[in-house]
C-alpha positions as CSV (number, residue, x, y, z in Angstrom):
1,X,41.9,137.5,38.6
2,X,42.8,140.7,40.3
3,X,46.1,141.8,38.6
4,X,47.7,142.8,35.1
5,X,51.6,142.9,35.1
6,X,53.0,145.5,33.1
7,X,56.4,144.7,31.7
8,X,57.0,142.4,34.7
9,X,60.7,141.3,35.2
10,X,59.4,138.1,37.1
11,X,61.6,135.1,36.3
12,X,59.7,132.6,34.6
13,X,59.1,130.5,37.7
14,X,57.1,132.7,39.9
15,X,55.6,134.0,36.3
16,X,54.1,131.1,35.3
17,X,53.0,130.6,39.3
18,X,51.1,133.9,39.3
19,X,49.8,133.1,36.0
20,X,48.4,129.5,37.3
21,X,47.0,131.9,40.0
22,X,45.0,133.3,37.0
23,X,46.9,136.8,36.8
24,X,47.7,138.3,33.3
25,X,51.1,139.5,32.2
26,X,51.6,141.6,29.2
27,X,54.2,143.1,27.7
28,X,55.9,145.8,25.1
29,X,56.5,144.9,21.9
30,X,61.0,143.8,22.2
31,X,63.1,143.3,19.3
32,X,62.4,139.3,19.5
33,X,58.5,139.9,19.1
34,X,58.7,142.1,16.6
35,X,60.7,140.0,14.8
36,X,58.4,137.4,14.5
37,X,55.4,139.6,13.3
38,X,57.1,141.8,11.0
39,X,57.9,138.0,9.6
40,X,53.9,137.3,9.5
41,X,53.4,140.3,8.0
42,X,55.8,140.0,5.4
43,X,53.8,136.3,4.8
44,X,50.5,137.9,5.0
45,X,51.2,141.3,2.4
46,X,52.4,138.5,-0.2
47,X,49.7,136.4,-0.1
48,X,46.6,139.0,-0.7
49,X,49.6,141.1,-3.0
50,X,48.3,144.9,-3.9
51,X,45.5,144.7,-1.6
52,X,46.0,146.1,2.2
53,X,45.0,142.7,4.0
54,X,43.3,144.6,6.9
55,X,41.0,145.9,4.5
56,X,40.5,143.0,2.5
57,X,37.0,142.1,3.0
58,X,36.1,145.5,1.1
59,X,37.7,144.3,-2.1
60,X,36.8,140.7,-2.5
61,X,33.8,138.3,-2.0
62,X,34.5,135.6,1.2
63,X,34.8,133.1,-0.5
64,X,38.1,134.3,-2.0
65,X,39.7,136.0,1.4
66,X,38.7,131.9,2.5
67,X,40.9,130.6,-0.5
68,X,43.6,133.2,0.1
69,X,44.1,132.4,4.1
70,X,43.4,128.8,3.6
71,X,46.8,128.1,2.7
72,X,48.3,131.0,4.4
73,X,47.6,129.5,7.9
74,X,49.4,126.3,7.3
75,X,52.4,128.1,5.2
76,X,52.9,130.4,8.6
77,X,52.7,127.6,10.5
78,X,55.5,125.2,8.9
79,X,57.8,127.9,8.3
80,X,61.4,127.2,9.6
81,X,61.8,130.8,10.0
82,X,58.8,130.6,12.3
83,X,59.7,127.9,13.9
84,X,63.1,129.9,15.1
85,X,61.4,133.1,15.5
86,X,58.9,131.6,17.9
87,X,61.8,130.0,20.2
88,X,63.5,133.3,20.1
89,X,60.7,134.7,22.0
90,X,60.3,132.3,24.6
91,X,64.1,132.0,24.9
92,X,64.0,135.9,25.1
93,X,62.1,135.7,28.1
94,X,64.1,133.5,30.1
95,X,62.7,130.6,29.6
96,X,64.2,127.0,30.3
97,X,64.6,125.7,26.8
98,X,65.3,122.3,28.3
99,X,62.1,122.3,30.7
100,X,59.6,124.4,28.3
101,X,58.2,122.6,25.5
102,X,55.5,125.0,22.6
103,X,53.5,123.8,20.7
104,X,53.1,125.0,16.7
105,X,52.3,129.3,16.5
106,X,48.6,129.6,15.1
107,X,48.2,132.8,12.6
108,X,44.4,133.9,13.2
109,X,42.5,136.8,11.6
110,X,38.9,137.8,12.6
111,X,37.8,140.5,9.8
112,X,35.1,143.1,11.0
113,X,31.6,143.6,10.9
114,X,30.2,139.9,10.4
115,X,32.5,139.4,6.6
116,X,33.8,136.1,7.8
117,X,33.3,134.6,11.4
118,X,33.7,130.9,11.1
119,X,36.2,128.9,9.7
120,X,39.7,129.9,8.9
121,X,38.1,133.4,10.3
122,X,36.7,131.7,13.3
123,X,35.4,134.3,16.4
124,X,35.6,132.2,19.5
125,X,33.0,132.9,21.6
126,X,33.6,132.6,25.3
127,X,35.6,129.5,26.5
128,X,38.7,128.2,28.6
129,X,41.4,126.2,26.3
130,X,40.9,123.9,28.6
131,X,37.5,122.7,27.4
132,X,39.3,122.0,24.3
133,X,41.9,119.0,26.2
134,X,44.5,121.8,26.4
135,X,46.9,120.9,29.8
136,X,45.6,122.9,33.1
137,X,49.1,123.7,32.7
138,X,49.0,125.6,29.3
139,X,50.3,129.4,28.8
140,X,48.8,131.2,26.3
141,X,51.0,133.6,24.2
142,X,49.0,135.9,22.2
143,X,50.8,138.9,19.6
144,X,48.5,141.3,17.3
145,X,50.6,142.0,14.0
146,X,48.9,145.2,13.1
147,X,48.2,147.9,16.0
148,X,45.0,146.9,17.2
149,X,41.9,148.8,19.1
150,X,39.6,147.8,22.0
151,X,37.0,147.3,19.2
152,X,38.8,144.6,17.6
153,X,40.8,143.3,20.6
154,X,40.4,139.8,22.7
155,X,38.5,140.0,26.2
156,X,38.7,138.5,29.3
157,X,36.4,137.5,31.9
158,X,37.6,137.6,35.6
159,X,34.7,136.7,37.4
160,X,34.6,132.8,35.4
161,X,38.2,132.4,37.0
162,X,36.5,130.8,39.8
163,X,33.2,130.2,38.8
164,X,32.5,127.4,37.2
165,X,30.2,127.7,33.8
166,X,28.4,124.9,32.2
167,X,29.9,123.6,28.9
168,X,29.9,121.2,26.2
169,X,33.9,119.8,27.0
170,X,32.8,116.6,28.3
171,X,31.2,115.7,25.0
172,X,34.7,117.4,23.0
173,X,36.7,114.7,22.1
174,X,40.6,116.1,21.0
175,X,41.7,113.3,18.9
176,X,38.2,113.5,17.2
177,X,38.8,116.9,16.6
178,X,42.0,116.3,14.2
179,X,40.6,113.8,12.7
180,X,37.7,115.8,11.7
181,X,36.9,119.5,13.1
182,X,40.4,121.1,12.5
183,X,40.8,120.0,8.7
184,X,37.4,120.8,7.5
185,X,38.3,125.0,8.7
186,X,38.3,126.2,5.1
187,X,34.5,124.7,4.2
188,X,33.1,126.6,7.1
189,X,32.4,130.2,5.5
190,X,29.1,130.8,6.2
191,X,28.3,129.3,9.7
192,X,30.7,127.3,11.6
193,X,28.9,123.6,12.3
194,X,32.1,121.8,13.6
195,X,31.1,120.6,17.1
196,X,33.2,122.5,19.5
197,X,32.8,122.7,23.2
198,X,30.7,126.2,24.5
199,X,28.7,127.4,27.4
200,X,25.7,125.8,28.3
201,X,23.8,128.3,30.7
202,X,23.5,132.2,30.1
203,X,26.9,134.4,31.1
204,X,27.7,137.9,32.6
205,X,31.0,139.0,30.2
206,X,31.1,142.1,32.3
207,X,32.9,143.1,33.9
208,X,36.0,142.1,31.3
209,X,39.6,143.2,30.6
210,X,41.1,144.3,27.1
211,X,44.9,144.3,26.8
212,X,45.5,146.8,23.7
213,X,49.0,146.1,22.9
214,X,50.7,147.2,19.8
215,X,52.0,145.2,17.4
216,X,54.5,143.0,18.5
217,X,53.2,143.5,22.2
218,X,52.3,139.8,24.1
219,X,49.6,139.1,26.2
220,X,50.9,136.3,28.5
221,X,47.8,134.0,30.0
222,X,46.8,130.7,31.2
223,X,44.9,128.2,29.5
224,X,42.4,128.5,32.1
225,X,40.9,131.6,31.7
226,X,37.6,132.3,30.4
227,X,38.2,134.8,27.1
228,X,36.7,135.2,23.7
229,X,37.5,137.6,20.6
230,X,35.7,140.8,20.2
231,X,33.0,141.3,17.7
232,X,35.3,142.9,15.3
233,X,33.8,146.6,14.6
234,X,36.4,148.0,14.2
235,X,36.6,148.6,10.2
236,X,39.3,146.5,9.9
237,X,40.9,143.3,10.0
238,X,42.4,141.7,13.3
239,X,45.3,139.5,12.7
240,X,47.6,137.6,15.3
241,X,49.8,135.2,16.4
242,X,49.2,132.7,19.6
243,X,51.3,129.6,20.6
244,X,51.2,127.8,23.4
245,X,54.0,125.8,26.1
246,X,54.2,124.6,28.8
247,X,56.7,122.9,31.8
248,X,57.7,119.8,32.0
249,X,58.2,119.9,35.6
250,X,55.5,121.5,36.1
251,X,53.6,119.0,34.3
252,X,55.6,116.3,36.3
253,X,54.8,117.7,39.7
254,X,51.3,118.2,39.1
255,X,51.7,122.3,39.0
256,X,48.9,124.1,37.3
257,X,45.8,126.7,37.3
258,X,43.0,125.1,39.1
259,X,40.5,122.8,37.1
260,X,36.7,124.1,38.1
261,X,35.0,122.6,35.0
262,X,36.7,121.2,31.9
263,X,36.2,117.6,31.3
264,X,37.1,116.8,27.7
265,X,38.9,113.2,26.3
266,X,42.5,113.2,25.3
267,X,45.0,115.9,25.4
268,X,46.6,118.0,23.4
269,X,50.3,117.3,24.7
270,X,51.5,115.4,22.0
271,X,51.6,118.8,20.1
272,X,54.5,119.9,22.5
273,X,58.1,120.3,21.3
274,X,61.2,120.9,23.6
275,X,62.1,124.4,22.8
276,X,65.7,122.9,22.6
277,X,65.6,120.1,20.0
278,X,61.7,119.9,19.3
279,X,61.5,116.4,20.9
280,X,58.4,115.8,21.9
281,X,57.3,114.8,25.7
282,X,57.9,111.4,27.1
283,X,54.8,108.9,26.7
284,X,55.2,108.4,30.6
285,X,54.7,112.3,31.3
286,X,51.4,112.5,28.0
287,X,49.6,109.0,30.0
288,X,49.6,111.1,32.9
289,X,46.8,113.4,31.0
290,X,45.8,110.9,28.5
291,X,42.4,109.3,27.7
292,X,43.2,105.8,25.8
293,X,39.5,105.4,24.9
294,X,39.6,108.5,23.1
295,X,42.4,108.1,21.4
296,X,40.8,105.2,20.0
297,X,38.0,107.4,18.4
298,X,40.4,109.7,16.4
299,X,44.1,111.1,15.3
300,X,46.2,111.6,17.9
301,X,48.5,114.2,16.1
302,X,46.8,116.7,13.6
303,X,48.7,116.3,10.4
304,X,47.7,118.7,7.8
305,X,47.3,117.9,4.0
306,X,50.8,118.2,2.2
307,X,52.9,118.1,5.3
């Protein structure tokens, strides 16, 4: 990776081509971003009520932050209003709604100093989302809802764009991982035990890149590079917004970031809506990228309790 595009006014084609070519765009917080996080806000202030939720952890034991965010994530989640908030963005920056399919917007908050780092509070440690079955093809959309610092920020690591690093993702198998891993999040409070794909061999994270945007800024990158969130230290809480898409075309003609060492079963695809009527892809396009063995091991479409 050798650039960061400020504010690029690249049309979406030749975006998503330098971003395959493992560049990073980000941008100012617009009237369509800010939008949607003044919306999770709004979702988040209600939910912990008189108690500022970036400073949470000082007021309450874990276990109840857990049982308040527990239900919060999913609520965000299935929101209609999220739902057309989230398409506002994309459509905001010129993207095909006919070609780009997203898949659901994920709510995350990583508190500071060590108060909750598993779970529902997760802290990924370095990885590609590709180790997790996500498409070579796969943008990453990332928004902080509070202003956030370098010391509570997300890193990435250039030099792993084209060096491969020894993981678990062959052993990571997605439809497994609904089954199993992603509805057991609120039980993990103390130590995270769900088998997740991670480096295998020692790594240099320097040098690595911060992007400190403000809230409602975007951090636009591919599913390909190596990143993970910054030990919170901060003081306060972290919370954000990602969501994913990709091309259909793109995935048709075989367009993506290179693939240097991600080899897990099954694919997330089936998580993908058109951004136009929230179809999802044809099967012809997902056995392109599919694993039918796997998908005999697990569920191939995460379907969370009450929904």
């Amino acid at each position: 990776m050798n650039t960061v595009y400020l504010d690029s006014a690249a049309g979406d084609d030749l975006r998503r081509e330098r971003l395959y070519a493992g560049q990073l765009f980000v941008f100012s917080p617009r009237e369509s971003s800010l939008a949607l996080t003044e919306h999770a806000r709004t979702m988040i202030e209600k939910a912990f009520g008189d108690i500022d939720p970036r400073k949470a952890q000082y007021e309450m034991p874990v276990e109840r932050y857990v049982e308040i965010c527990a239900p919060l994530k999913p609520a965000f989640i299935h929101n209609d209003r999220t739902k057309e908030l989230v398409r506002g963005v994309i459509e905001d920056f010129g993207c095909d709604l006919e070609d780009i399919y997203q898949d659901v917007p994920r709510l995350r908050m990583v508190t500071s100093d060590g108060y909750l780092t598993s779970g529902v509070g997760y802290a990924h440690h370095p990885h590609r989302d590709t180790w997790y079955a996500a498409p070579m093809a796969q943008l990453n959309w990332w928004l902080p809802i509070y202003d956030i610092e370098t010391e509570n920020s997300m890193a990435f690591h250039p030099k792993y764009w084209d060096t491969p690093v020894k993981n678990g993702s062959a052993e990571f198998n997605y439809y497994e991982w609904n089954s199993v891993g992603r509805a057991s999040a609120a039980k993990q409070i103390k130590a995270d035990t769900r088998k997740q794909p991670k480096p295998e061999e020692p790594m240099e994270l320097d040098p690595q890149v911060r992007c400190v945007v403000p809230a409602g800024g975007i951090v636009l990158f591919s599913a390909a590079q190596m990143h993970s969130t910054v030990p919170n230290t901060a003081g306060i809480a972290r919370y954000s917004i990602d969501f994913r898409t990709v091309s259909r075309s793109d995935l048709e003609n075989g367009r993506s970031a290179p693939n240097i060492d991600s080899e897990p079963r099954g694919t997330s695809l089936r998580d993908f809506v058109r951004c136009s009527d929230r179809t999802q892809l044809p099967d012809e396009v997902i056995a392109e990228y599919d694993d039918e063995a796997a998908a005999a091991e697990g569920t191939l479409v995460y379907q969370p309790a009450g929904t």
